[in-house]
C-alpha positions as CSV (number, residue, x, y, z in Angstrom):
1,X,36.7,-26.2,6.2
2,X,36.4,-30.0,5.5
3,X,32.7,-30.5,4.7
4,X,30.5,-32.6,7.3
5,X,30.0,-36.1,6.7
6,X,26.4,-37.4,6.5
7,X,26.0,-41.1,6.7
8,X,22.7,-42.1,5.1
9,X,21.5,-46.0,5.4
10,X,19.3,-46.8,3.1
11,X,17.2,-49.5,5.0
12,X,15.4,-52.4,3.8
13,X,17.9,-53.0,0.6
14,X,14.9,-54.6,-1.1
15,X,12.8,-51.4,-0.2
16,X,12.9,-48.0,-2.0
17,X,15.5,-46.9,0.1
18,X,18.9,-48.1,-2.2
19,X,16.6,-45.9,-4.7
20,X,16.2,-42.8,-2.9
21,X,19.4,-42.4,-1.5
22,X,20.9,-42.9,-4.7
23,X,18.8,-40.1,-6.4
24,X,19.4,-37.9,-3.3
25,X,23.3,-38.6,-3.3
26,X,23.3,-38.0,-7.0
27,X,22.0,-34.4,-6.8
28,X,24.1,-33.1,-3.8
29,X,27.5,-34.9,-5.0
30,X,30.3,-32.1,-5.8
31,X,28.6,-29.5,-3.1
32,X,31.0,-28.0,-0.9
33,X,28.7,-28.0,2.3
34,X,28.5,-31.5,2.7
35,X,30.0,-35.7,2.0
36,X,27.2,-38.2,1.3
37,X,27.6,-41.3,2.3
38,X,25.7,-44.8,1.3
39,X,26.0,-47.0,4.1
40,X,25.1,-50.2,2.6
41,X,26.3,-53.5,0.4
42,X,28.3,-51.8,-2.9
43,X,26.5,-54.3,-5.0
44,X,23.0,-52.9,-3.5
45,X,23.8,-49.4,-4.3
46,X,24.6,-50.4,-8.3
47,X,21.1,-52.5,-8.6
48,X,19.9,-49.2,-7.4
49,X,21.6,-47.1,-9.6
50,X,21.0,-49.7,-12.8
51,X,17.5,-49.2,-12.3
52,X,17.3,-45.5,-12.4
53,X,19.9,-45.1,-14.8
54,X,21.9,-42.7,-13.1
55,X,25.0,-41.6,-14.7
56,X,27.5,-41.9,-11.8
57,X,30.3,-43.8,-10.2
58,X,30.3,-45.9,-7.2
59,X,33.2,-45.7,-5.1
60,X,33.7,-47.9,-2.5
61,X,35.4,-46.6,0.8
62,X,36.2,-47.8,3.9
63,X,37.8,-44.4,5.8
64,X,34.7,-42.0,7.2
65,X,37.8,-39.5,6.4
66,X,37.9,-40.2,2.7
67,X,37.5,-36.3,1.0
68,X,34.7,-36.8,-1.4
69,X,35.4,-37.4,-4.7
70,X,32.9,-34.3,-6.2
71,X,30.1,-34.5,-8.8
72,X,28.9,-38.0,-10.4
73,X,30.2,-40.1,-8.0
74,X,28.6,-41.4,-5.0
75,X,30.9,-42.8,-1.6
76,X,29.6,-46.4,-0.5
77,X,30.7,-47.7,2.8
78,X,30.4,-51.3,2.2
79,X,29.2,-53.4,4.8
80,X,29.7,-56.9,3.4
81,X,26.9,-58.3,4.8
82,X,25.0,-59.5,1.2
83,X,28.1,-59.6,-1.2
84,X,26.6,-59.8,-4.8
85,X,24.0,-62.6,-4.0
86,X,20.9,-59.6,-3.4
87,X,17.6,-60.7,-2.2
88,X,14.6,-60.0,-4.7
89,X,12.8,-56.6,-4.6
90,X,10.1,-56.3,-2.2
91,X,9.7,-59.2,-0.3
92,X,10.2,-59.6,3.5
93,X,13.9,-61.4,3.8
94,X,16.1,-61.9,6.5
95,X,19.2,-61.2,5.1
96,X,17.9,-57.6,3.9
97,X,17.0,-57.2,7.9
98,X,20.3,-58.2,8.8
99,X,21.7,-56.1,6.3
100,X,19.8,-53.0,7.4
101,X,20.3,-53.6,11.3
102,X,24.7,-53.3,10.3
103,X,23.9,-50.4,8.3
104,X,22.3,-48.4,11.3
105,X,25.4,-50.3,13.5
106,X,27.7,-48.9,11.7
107,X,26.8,-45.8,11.0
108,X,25.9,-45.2,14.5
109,X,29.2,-46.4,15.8
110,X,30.6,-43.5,13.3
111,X,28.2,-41.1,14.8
112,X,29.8,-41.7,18.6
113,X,32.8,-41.7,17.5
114,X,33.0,-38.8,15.9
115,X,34.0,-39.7,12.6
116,X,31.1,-38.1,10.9
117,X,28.4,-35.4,11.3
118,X,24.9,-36.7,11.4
119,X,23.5,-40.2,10.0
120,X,20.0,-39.8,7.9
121,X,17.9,-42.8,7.7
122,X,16.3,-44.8,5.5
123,X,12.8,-46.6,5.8
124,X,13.5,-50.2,7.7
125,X,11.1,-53.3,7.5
126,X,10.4,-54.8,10.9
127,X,9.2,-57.8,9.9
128,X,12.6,-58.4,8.1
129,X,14.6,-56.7,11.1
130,X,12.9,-59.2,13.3
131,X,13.8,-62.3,10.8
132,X,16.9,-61.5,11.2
133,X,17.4,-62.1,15.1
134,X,17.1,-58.7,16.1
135,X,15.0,-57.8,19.3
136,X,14.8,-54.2,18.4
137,X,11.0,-52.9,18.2
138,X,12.1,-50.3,15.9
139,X,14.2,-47.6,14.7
140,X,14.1,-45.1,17.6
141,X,14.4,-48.1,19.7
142,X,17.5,-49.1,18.0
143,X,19.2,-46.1,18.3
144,X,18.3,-45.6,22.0
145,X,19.8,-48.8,23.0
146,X,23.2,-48.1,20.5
147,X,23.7,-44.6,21.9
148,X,22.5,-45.6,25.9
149,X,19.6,-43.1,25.6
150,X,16.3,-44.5,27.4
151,X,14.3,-41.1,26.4
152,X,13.8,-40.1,22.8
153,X,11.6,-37.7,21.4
154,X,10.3,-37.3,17.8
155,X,10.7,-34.0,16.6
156,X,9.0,-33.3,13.0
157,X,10.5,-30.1,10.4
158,X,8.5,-28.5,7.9
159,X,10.6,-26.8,5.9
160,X,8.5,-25.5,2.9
161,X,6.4,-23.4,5.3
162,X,4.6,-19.8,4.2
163,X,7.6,-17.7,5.2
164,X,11.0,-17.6,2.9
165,X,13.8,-19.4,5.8
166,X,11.1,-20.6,8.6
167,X,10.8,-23.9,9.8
168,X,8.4,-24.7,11.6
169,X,9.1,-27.7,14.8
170,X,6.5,-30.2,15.7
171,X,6.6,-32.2,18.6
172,X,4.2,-34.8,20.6
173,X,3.5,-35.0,24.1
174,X,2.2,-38.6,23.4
175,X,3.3,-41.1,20.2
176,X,2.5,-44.4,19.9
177,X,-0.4,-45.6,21.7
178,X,-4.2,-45.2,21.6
179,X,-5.8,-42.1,21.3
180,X,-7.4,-43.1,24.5
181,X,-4.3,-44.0,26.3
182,X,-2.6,-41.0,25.3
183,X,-5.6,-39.2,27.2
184,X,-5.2,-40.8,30.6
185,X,-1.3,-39.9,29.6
186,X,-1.7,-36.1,29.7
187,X,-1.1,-34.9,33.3
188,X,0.2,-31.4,34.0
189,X,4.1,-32.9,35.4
190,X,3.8,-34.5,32.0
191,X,2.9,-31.1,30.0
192,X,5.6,-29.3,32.0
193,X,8.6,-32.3,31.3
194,X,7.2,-31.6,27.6
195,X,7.3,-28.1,27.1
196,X,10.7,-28.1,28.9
197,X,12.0,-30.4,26.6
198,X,10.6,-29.1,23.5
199,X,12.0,-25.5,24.3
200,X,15.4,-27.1,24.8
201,X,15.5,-28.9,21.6
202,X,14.5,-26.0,19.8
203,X,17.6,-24.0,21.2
204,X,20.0,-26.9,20.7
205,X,18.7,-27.4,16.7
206,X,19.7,-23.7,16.3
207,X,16.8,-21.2,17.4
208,X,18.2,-19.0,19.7
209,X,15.2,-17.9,21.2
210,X,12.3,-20.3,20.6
211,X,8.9,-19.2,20.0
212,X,6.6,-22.4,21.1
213,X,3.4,-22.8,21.1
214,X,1.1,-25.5,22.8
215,X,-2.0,-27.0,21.3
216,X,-4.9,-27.2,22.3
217,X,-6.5,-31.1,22.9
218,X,-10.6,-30.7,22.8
219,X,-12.6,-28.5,20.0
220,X,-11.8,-24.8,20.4
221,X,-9.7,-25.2,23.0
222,X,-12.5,-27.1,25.3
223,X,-15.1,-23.6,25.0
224,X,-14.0,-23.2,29.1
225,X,-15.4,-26.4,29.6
226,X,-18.5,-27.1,27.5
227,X,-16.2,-29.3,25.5
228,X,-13.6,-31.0,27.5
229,X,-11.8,-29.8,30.5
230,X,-7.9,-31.1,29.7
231,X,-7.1,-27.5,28.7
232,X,-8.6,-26.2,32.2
233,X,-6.8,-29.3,34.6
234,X,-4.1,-29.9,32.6
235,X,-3.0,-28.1,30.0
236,X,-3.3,-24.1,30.8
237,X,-2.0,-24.7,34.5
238,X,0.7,-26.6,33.0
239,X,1.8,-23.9,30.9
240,X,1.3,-21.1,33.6
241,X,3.7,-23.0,35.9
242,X,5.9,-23.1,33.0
243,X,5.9,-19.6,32.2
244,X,6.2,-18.7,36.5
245,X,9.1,-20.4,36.4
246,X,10.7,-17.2,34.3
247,X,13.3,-19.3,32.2
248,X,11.4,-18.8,29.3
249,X,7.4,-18.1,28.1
250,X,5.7,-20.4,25.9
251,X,2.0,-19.8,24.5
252,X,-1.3,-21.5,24.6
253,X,-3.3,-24.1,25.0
254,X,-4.2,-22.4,21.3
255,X,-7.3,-24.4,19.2
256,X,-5.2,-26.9,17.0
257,X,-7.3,-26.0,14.0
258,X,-5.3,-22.7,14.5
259,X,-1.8,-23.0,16.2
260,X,-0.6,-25.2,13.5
261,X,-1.5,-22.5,10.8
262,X,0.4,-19.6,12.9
263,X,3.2,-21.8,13.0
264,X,3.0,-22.3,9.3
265,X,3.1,-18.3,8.6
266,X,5.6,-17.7,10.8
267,X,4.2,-17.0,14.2
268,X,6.2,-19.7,16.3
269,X,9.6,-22.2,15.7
270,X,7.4,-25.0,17.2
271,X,4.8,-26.4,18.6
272,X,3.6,-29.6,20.8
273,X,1.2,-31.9,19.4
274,X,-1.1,-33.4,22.4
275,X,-1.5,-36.6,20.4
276,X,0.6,-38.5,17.0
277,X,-2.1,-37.7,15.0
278,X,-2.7,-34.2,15.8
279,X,0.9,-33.1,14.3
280,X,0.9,-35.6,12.1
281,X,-1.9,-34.3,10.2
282,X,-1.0,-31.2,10.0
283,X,2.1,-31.2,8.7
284,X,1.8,-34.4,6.7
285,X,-1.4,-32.6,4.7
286,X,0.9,-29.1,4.0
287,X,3.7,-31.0,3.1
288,X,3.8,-34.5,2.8
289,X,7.0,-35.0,0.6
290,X,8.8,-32.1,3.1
291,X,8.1,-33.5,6.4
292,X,10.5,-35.0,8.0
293,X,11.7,-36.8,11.5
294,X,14.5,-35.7,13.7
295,X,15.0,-37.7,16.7
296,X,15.8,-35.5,19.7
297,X,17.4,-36.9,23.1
298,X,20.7,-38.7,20.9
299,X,24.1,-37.9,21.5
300,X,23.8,-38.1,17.9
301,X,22.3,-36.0,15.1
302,X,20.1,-38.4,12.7
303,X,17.2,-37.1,10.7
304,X,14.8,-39.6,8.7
305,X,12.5,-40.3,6.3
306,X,9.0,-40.5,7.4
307,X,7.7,-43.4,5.1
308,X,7.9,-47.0,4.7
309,X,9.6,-49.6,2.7
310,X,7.1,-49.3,-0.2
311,X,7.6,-52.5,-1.3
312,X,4.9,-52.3,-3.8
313,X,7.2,-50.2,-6.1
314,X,10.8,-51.3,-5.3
315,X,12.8,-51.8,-7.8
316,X,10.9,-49.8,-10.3
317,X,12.8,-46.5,-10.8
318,X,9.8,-44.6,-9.9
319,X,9.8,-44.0,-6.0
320,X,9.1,-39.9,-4.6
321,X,13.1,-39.3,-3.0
322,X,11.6,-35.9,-1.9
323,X,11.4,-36.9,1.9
324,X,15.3,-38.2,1.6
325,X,15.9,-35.3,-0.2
326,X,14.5,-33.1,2.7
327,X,15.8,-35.4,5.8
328,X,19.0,-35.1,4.0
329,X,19.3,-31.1,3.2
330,X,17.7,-31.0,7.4
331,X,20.7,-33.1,8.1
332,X,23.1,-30.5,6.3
333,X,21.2,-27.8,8.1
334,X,21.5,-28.7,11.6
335,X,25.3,-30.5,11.6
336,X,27.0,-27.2,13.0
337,X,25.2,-27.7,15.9
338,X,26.6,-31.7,17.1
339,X,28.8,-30.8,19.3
340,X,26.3,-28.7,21.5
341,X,23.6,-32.1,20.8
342,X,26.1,-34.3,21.8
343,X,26.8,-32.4,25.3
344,X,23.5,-31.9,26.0
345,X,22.5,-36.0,25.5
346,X,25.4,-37.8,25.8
347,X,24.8,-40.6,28.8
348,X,26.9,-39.7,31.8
């Protein structure tokens, strides 16, 4: 069985990214369960490797079919968009946004075409993105418009929970707006297009029958009222409807200062997050380094990283590749199951 191809761009090439994919890379090269490849300038990926002082090979390729070569060496898919003339290390530059926007092109071009498994991301600068022309607001946003998906959803894997082979799913019924705003968001059609989508992701990333779990929004679950009554209008009858519909049973609203800690030891696959905060919290203060983002509602499979540029350190050898390393081991995880993602969010 030819192993999956994993395209991984590396992001802002003046970032950490060149760095962490290069460390990551290094460690899985000559595994039989997987083909790493850089998407990025050659000459990026060698300042990257100079600076840690890895003892490996670049090859360049230009085929996503190209077998891998096995240990010490490390596939680049050039995208000649620097040549040899690099940027300095972290500072804001157009050219590094342009050269991170082809990256995620490319790769994602790859991804709908079939010619490779998954793609797993590197962080992006969107000041530089936005330097260089681009009117994407972000990542996600990218990849929406580049795939023809108008609905994404973030879907966050712990890995390194308190059972041996459990992982536990986290997913948010709001994202990026004020706490406030994601109040007035909450209603129960909301809830129920949540849970429904939450379940579904669960069973299309491999859990045949998904234990999930909703939290709770107000102290204790709102006390029956003395503390909030979102769990009364909102939340419980949205998950009653859910659960009289007889597809499938999902739990809660359950206190977030306990559902997230039953999902750690085993209890559920996942559970929704009200609020960004909320989940990202909870699994950012278990595991920060083993946290990572999977974007459901792509034809495609990418998993990412769930830090920035840290430009602050570029350059210096000394950047943490444990969230690559754990976005890129998800990605190995979860490529048997493209084919089912792909039918289930490809745009008709």
């Amino acid at each position: 069985m030819t192993a999956p191809a994993l395209a991984v761009t590396v992001g802002d090439p003046v970032g950490i990214g060149p760095e962490i994919t290069a460390t990551v890379l290094a460690e899985f090269a000559g595994r039989d369960d997987q083909h790493g490849i850089a998407v990025a300038d050659l000459a990026v990926m060698k300042r990257a490797v100079d600076v840690l002082g890895l003892d490996v090979e670049l090859r360049s390729i230009s085929d996503w079919s190209t077998p891998s070569a096995g240990e010490g060496v490390i596939d680049v898919f050039d995208i000649g968009v620097l040549g040899d003339d690099l940027p300095d290390w972290g500072i804001v530059d157009a050219r590094a946004g342009k050269a991170s926007v082809a990256a995620i092109e490319l790769a994602t071009k790859a991804a709908m075409d079939q010619q490779i498994a998954g793609i797993v991301t590197g962080p992006i600068n969107k000041e530089a993105v936005w330097k260089s022309g681009s009117q994407h607001l972000g990542h996600t946003e990218m990849l929406g418009e580049l795939t023809g998906v108008t609905k994404q959803d973030t879907m966050f894997v712990v890995e390194n929970t308190k059972v041996p082979d459990h992982k536990l799913q986290i997913f948010f019924a709001t994202r990026h707006m004020s706490l406030r705003k994601a109040l007035d968001a909450l209603t129960v059609d909301t809830q129920v297009d949540s849970i429904e989508r939450a379940h579904r992701a669960l069973q299309l990333y491999g859990v045949t029958s998904p234990r999930l779990a909703v939290a709770a929004l107000n102290p204790h679950g709102g006390e029956n009222g003395a503390f909030g009554d979102e769990e009364i209008e909102i939340l419980r009858p949205a998950v009653e409807k859910v659960n009289a519909g007889g597809a499938f049973e999902v739990a809660g609203p359950i206190p977030a200062d306990s559902v997230f800690h039953q999902g750690l030891t085993g209890r559920y696959d996942g559970i929704l997050s009200q609020y960004h905060d909320q989940g990202h919290i909870a699994s950012k203060t278990f595991d920060f380094d083993g946290t990572i983002s999977v974007t459901v509602g792509l034809p495609i499979l990418r998993t990412s990283v769930d830090h920035g540029t840290a430009f602050d350190i570029a350059g210096q050898g000394i950047a943490d590749a444990g969230t690559m390393r754990s976005a890129y081991r998800a990605a190995i995880g979860y490529a048997p199951f493209v084919d089912g993602i792909r039918a289930e969010y490809l745009p008709q």
